[in-house]
Backbone as JSON Lines, residues from 0, in Angstrom:
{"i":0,"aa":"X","n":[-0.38,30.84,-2.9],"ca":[0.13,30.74,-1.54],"c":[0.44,32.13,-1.0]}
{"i":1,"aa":"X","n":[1.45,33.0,-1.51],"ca":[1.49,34.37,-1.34],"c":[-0.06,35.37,-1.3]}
{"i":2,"aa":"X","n":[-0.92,34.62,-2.07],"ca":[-2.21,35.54,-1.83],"c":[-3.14,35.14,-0.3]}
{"i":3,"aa":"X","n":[-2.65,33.98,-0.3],"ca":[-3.39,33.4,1.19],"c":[-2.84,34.22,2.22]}
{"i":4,"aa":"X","n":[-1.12,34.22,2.6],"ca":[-0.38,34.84,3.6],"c":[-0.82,36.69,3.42]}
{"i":5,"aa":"X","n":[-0.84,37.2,2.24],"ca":[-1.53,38.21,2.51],"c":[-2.92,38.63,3.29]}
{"i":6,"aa":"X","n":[-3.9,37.63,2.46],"ca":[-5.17,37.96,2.96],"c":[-4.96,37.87,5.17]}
{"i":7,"aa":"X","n":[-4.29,36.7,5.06],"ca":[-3.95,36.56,6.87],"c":[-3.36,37.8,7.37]}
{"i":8,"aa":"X","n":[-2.09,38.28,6.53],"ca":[-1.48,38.99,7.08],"c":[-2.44,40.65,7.55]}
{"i":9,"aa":"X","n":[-3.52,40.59,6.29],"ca":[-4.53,41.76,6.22],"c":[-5.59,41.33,7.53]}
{"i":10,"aa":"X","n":[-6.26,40.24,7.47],"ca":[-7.54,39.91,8.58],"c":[-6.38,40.15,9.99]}
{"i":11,"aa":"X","n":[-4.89,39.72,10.34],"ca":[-4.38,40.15,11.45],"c":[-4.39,41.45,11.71]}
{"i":12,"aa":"X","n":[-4.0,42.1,10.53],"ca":[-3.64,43.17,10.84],"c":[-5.78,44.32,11.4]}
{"i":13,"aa":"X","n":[-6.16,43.82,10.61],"ca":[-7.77,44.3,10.96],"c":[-8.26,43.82,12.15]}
{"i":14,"aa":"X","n":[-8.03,42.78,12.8],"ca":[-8.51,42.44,13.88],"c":[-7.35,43.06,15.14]}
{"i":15,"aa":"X","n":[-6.32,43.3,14.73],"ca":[-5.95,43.85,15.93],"c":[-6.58,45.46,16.28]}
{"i":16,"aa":"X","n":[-6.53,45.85,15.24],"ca":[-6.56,47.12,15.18],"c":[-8.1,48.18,15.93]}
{"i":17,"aa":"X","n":[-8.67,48.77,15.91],"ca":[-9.76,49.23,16.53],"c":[-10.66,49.21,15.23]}
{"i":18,"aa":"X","n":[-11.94,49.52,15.68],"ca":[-12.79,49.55,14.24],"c":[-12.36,50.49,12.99]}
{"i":19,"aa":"X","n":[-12.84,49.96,12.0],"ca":[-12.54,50.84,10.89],"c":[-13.16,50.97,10.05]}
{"i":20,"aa":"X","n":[-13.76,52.23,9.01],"ca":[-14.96,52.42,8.27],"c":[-14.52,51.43,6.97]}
{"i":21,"aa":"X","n":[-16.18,50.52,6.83],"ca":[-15.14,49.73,5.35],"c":[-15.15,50.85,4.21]}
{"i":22,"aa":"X","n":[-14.56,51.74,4.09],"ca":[-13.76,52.25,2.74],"c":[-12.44,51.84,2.61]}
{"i":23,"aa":"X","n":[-12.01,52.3,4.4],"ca":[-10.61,51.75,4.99],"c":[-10.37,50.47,4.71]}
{"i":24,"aa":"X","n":[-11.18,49.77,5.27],"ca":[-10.87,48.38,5.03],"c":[-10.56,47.42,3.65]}
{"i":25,"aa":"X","n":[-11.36,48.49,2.61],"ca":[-11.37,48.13,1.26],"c":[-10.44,48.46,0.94]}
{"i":26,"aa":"X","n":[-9.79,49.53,0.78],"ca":[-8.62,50.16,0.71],"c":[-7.34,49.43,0.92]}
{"i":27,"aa":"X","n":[-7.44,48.62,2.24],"ca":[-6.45,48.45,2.63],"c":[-6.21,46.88,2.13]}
{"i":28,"aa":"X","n":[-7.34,46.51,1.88],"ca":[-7.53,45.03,1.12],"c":[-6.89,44.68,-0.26]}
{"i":29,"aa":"X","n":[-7.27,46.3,-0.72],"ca":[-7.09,46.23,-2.42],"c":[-5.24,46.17,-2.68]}
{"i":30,"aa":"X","n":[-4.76,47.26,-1.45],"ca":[-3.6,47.35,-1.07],"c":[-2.61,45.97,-1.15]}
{"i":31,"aa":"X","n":[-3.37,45.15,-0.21],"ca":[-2.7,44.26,0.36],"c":[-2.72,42.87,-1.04]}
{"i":32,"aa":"X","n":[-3.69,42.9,-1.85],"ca":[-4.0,42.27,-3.11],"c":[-2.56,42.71,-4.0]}
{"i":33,"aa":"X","n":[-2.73,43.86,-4.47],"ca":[-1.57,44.46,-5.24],"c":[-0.35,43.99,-4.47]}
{"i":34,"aa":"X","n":[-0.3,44.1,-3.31],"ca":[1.49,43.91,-3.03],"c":[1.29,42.28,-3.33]}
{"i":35,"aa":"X","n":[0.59,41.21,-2.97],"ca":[0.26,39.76,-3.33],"c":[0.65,39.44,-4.9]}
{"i":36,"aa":"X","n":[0.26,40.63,-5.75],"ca":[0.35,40.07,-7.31],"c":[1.64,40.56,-7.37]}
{"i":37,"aa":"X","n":[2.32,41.32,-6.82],"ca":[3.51,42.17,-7.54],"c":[4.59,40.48,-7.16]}
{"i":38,"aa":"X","n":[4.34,39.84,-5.62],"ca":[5.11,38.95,-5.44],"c":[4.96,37.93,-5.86]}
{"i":39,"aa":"X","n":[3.71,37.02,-6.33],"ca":[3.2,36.32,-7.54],"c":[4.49,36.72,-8.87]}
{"i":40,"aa":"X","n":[4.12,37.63,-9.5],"ca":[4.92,37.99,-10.2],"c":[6.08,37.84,-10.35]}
{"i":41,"aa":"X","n":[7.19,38.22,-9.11],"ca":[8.64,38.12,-8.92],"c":[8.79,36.63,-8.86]}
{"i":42,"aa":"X","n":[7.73,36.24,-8.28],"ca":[8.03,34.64,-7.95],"c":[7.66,33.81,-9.41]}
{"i":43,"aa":"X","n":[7.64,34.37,-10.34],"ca":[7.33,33.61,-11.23],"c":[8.49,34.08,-12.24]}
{"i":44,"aa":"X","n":[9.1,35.26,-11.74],"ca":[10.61,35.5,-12.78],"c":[11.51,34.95,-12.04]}
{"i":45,"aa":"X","n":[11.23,34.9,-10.96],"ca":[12.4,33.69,-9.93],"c":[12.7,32.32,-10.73]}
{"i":46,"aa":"X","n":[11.43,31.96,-10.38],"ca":[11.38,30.42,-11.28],"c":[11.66,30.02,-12.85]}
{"i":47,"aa":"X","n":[11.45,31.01,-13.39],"ca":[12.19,31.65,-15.53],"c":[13.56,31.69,-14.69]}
{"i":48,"aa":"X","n":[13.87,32.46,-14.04],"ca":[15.53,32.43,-13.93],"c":[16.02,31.48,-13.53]}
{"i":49,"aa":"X","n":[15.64,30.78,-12.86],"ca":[16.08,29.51,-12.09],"c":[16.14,28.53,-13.21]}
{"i":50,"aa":"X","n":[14.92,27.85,-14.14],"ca":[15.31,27.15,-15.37],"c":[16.1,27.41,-16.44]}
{"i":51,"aa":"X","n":[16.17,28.74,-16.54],"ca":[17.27,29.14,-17.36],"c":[19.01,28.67,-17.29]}
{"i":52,"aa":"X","n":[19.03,29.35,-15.42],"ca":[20.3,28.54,-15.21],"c":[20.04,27.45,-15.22]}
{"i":53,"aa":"X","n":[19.44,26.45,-15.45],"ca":[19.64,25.24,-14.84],"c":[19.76,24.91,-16.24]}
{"i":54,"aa":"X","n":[19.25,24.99,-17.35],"ca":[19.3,24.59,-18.35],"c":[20.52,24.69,-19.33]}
{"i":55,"aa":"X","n":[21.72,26.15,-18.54],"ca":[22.86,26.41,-19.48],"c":[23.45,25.87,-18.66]}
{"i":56,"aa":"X","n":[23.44,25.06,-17.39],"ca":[24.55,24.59,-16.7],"c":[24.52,23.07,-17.15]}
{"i":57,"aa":"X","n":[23.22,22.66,-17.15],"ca":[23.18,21.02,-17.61],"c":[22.97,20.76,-18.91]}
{"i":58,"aa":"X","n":[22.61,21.74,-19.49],"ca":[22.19,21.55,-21.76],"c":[23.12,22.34,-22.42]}
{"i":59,"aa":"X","n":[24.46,22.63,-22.44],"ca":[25.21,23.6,-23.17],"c":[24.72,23.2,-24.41]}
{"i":60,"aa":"X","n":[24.63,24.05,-25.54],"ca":[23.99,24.3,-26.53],"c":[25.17,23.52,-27.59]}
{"i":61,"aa":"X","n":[24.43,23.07,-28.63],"ca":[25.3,22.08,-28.9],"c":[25.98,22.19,-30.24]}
{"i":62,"aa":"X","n":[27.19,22.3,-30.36],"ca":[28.18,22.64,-31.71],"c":[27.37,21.79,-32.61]}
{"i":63,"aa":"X","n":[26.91,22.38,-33.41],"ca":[26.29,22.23,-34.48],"c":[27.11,22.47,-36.04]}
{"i":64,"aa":"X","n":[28.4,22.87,-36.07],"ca":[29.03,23.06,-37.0],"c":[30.26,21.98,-37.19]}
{"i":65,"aa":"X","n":[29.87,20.91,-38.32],"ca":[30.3,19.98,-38.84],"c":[29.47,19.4,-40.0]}
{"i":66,"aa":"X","n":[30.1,17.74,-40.21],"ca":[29.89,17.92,-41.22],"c":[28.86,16.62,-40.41]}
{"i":67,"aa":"X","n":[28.33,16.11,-41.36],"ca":[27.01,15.09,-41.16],"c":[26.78,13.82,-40.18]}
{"i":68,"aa":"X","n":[27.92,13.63,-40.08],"ca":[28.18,12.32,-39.6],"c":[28.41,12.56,-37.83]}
{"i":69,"aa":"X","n":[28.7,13.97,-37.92],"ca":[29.29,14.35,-36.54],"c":[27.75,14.92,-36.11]}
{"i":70,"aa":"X","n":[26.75,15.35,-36.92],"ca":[25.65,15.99,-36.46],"c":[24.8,14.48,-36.2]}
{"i":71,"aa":"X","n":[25.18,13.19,-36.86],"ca":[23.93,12.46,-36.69],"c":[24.65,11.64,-35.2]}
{"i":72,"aa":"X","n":[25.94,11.94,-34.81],"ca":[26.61,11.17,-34.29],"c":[25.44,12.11,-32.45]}
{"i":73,"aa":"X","n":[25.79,13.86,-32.45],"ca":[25.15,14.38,-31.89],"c":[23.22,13.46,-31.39]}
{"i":74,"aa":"X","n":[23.17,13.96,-32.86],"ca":[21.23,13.51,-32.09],"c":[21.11,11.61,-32.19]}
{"i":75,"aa":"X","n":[22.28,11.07,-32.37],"ca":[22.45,10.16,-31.21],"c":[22.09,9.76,-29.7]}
{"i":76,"aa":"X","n":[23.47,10.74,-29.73],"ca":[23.88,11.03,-27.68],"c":[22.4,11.58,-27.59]}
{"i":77,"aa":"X","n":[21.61,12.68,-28.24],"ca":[20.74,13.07,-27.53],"c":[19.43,12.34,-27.5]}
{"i":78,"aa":"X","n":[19.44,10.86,-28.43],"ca":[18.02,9.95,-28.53],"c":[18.75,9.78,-26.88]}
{"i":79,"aa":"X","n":[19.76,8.75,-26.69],"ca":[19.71,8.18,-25.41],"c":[20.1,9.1,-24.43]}
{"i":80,"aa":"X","n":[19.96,10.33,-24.55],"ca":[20.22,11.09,-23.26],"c":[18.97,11.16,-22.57]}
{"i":81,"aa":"X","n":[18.11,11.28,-23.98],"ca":[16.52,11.47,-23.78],"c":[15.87,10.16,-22.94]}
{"i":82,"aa":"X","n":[16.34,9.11,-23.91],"ca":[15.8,7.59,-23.29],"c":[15.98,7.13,-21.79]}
{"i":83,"aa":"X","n":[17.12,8.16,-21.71],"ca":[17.6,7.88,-20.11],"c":[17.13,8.59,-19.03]}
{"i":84,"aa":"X","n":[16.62,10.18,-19.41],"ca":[15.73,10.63,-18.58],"c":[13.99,10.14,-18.7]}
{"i":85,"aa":"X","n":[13.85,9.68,-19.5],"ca":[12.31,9.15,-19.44],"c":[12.13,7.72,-19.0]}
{"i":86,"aa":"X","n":[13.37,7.26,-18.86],"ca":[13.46,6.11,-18.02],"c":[13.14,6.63,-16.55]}
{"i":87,"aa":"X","n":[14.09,7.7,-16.25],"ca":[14.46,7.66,-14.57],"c":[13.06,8.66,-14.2]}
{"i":88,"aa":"X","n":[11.98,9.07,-15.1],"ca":[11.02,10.13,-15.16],"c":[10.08,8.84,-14.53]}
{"i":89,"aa":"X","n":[9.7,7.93,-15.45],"ca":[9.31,6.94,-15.35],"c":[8.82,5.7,-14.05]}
{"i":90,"aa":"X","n":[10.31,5.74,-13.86],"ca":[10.81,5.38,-11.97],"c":[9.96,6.07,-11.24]}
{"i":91,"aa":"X","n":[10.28,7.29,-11.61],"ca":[10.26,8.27,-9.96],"c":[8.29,8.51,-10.15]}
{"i":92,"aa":"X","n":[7.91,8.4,-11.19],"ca":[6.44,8.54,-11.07],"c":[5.97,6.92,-10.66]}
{"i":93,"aa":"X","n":[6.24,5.8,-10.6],"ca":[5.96,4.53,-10.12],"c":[6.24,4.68,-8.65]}
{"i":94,"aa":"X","n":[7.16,4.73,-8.79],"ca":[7.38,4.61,-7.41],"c":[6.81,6.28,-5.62]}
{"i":95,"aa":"X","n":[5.83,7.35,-6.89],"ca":[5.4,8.18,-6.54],"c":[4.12,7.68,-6.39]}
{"i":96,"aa":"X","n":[3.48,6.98,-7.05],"ca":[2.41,6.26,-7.4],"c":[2.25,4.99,-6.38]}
{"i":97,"aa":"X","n":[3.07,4.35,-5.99],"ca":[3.36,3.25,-5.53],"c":[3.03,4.01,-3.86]}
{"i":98,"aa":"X","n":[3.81,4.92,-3.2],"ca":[3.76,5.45,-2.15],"c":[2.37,6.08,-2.14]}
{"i":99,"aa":"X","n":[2.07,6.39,-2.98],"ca":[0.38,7.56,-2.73],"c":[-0.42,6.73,-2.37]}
{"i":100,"aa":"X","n":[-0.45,5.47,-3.26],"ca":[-1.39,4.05,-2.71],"c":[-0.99,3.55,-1.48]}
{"i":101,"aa":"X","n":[0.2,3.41,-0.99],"ca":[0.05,3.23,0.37],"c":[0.05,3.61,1.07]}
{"i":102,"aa":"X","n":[0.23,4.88,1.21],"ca":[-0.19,5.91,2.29],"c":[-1.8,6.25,2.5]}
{"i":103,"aa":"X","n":[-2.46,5.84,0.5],"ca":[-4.36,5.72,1.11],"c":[-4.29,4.43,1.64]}
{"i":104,"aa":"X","n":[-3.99,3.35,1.49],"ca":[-3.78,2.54,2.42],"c":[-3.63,2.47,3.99]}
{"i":105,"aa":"X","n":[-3.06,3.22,4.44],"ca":[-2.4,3.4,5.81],"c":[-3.2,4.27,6.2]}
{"i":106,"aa":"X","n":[-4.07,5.61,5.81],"ca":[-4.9,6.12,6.23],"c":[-6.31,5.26,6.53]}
{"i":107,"aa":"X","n":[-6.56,4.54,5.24],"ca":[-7.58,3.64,5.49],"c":[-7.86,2.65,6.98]}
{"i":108,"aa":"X","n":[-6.64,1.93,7.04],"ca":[-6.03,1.13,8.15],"c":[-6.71,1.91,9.57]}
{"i":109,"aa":"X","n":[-6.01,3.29,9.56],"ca":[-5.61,4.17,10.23],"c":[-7.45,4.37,10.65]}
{"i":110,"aa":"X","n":[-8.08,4.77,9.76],"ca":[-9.21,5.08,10.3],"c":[-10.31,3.63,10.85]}
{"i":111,"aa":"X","n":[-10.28,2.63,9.7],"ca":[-10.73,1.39,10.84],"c":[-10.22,0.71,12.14]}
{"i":112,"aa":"X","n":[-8.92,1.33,12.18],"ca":[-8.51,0.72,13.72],"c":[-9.24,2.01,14.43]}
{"i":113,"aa":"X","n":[-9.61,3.17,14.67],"ca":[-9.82,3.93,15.21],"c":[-11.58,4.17,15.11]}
{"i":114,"aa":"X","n":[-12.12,3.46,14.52],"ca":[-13.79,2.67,14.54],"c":[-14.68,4.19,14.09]}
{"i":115,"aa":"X","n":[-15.99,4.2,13.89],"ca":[-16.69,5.4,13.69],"c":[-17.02,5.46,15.15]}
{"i":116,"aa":"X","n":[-16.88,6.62,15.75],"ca":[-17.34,7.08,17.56],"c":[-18.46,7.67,16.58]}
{"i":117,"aa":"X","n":[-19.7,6.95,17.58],"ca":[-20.84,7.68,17.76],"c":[-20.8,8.44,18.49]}
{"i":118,"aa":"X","n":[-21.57,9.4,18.83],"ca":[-21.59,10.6,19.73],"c":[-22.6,10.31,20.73]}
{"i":119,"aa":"X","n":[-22.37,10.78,21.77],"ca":[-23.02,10.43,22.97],"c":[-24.22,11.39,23.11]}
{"i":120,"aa":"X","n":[-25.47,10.19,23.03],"ca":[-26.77,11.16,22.88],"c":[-27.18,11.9,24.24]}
{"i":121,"aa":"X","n":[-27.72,12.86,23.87],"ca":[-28.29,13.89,24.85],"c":[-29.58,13.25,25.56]}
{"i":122,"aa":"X","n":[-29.5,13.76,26.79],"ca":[-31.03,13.43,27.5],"c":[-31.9,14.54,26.9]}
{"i":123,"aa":"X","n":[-33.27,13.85,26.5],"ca":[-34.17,15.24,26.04],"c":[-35.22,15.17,26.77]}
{"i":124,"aa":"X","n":[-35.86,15.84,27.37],"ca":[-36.89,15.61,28.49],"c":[-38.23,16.52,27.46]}
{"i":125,"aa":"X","n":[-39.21,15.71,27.11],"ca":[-39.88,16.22,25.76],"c":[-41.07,15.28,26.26]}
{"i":126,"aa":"X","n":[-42.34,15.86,26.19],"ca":[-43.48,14.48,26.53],"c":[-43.98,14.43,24.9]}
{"i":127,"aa":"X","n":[-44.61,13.33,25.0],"ca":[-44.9,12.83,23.92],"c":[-45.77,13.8,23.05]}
{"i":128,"aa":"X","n":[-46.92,14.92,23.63],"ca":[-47.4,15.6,22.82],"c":[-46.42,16.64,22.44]}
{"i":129,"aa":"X","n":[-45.36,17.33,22.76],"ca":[-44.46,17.87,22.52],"c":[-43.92,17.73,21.49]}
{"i":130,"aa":"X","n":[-43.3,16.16,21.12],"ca":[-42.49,15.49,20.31],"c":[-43.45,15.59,18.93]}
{"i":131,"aa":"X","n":[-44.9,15.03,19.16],"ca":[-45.42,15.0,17.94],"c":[-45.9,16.25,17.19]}
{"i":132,"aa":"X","n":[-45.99,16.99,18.0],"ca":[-45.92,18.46,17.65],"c":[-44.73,18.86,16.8]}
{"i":133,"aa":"X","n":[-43.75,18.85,17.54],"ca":[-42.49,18.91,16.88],"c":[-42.29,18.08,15.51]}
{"i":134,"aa":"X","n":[-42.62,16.94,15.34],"ca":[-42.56,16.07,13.89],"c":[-43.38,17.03,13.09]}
{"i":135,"aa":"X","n":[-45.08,16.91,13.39],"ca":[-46.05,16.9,12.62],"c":[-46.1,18.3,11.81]}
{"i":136,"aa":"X","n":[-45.56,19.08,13.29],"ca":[-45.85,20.76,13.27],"c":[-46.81,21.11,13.53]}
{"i":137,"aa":"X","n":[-47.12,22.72,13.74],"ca":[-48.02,23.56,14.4],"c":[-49.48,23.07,14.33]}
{"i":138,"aa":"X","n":[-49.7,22.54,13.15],"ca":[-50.86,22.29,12.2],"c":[-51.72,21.41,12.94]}
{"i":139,"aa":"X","n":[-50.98,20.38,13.08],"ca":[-51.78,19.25,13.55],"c":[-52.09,18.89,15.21]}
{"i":140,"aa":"X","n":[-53.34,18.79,15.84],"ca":[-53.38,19.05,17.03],"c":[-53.7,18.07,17.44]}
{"i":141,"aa":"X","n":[-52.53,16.81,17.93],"ca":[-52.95,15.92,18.22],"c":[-52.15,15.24,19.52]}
{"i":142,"aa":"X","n":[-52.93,15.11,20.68],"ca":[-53.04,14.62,21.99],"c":[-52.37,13.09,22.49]}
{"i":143,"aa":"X","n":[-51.86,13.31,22.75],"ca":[-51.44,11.37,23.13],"c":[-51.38,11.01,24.65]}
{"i":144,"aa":"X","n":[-52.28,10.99,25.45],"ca":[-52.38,10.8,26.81],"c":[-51.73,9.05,26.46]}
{"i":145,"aa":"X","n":[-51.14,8.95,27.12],"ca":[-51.4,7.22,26.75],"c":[-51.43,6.61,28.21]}
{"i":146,"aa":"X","n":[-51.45,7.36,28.97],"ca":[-52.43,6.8,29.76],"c":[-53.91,6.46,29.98]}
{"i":147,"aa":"X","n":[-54.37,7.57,29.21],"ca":[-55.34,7.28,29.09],"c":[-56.64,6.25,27.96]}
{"i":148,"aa":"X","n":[-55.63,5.8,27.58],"ca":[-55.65,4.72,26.18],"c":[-55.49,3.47,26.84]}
{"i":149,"aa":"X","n":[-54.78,3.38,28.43],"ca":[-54.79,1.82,28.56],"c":[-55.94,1.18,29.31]}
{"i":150,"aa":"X","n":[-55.98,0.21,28.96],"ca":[-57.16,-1.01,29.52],"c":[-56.84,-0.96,30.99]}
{"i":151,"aa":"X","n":[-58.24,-1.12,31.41],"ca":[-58.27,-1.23,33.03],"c":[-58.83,-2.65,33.05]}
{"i":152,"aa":"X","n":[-57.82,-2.94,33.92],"ca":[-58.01,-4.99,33.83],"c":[-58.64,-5.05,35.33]}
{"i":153,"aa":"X","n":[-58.89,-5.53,35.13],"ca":[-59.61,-6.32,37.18],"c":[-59.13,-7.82,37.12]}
{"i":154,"aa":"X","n":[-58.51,-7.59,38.55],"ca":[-57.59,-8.9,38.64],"c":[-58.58,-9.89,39.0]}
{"i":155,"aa":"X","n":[-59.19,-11.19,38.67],"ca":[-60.02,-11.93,39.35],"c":[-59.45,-12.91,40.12]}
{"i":156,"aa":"X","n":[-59.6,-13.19,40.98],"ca":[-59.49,-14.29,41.87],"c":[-60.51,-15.48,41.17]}
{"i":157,"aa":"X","n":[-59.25,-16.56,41.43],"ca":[-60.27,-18.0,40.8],"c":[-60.36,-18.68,42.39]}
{"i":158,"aa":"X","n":[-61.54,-19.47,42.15],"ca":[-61.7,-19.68,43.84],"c":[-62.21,-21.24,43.43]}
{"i":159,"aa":"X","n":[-60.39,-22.06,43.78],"ca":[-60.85,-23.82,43.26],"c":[-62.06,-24.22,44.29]}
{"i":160,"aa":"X","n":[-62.93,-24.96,43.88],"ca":[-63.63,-25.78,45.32],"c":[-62.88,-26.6,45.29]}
{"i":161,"aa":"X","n":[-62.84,-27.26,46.76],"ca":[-61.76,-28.05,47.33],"c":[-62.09,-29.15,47.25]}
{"i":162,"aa":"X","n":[-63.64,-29.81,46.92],"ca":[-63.76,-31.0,46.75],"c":[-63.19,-31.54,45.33]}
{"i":163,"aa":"X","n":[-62.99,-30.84,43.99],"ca":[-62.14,-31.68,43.28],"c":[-60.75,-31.92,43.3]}
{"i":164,"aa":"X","n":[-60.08,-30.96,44.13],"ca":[-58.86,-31.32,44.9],"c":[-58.41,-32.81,45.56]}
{"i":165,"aa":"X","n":[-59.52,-33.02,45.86],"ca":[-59.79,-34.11,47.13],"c":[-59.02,-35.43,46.3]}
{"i":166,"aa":"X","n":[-60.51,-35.85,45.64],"ca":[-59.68,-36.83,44.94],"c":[-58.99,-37.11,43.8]}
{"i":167,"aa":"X","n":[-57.74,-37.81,44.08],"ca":[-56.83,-37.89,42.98],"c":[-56.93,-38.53,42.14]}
{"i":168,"aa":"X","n":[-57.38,-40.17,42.63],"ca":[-57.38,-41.2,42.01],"c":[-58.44,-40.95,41.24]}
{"i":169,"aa":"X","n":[-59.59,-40.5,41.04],"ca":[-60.81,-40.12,39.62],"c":[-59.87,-38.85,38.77]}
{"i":170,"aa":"X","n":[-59.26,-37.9,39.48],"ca":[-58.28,-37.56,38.01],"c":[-57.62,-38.24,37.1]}
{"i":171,"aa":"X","n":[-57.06,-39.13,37.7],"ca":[-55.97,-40.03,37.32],"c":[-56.5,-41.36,36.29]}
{"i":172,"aa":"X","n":[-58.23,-41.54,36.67],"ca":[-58.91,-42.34,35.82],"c":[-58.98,-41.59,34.24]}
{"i":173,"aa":"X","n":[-59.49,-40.36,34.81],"ca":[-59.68,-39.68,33.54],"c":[-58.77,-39.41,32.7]}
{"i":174,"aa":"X","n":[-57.64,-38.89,33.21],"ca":[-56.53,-38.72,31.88],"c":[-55.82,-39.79,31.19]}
{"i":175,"aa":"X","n":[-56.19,-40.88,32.54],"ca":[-55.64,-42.99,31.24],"c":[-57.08,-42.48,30.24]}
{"i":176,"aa":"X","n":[-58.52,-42.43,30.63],"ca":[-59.68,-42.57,29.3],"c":[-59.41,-41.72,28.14]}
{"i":177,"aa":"X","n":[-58.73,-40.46,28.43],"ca":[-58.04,-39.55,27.66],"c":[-57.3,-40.18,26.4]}
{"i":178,"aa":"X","n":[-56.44,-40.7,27.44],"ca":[-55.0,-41.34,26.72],"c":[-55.77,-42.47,25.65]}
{"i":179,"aa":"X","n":[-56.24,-42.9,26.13],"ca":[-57.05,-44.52,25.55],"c":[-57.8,-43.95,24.45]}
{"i":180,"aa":"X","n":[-58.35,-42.48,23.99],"ca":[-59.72,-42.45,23.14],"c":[-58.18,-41.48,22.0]}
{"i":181,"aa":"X","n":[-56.92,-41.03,22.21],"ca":[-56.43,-40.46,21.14],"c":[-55.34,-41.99,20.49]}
{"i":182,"aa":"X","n":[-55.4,-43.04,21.09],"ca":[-54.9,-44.02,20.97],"c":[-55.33,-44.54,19.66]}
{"i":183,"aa":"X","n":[-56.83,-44.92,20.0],"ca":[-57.74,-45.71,19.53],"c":[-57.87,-44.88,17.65]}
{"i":184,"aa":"X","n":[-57.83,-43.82,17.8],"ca":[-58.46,-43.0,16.42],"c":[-56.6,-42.96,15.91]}
């Protein structure tokens, strides 16, 4: 963490500043590294000192001078002193465990109520020989008029004569003889 706030504190300090030849810059990097480890360092005799006290304030060291009964009476108290912190060690990782799952939970939640957004596609104005160019590449030289690929239809006019229009009643014979010959088979 202290090596991160350095490196920032170094890229601020370089970007404010006007240009600078990188020897300088190396220099001032290597600089800024060393003061990072020296506080690494302190911060790690911080934390030795800190368990130390903590350990003569809550573990006073334990009279050990008696006779047997008083020493087994000792690593007694200290089975269940022990039993009692690996109990409450125990707890606090369940119930650390217990929260981590529901908080991936709640992120989960969190992201299906909030759906995958597609991104809103771009207009691309590209004609089709363009595009296949673009897939195929340079190589391949191939044309797609597609207009010129479609069928030319000619609309025909049907032209009823009007005399089978006329009469109805000989239609009307024919589709009962119809009816009568799929009857019959």
């Amino acid at each position: 963490m202290l090596v991160r706030k350095a490196t920032v504190l170094f890229f601020i300090f370089v970007s404010r500043g006007k240009k600078m030849t990188s020897s300088r810059r190396h220099h001032l990097k290597s600089l800024m590294l060393q003061i990072a480890a020296s506080w690494i360092e302190q911060e790690k005799d911080d934390i030795e000192a800190a368990k130390e006290a903590y350990m003569s304030e809550n573990c006073p060291a334990p009279d050990l001078s008696g006779d047997q009964a008083a020493l087994l009476e000792i690593c007694k108290k200290l089975h269940a002193a022990i039993d009692k912190i690996d109990e409450a060690r125990y707890d606090a990782e369940a119930k650390v465990q217990k929260t981590d799952k529901e908080l991936e939970d709640l992120k989960l939640k969190v992201i299906e109520l909030a759906g995958v957004k597609k991104p809103a596609l771009k207009k691309v104005r590209m004609s089709a020989d363009a595009m296949l160019q673009a897939l195929l590449g340079g190589k391949h030289k191939v044309t797609m008029d597609l207009r010129a690929n479609l069928k030319q239809v000619k609309k025909e006019v049907k032209e009823e004569p009007t005399e089978a229009v006329g009469d109805w009643r000989k239609n009307i014979e024919d589709k009962a003889d119809r009816k009568k010959m799929f009857e019959t088979s």
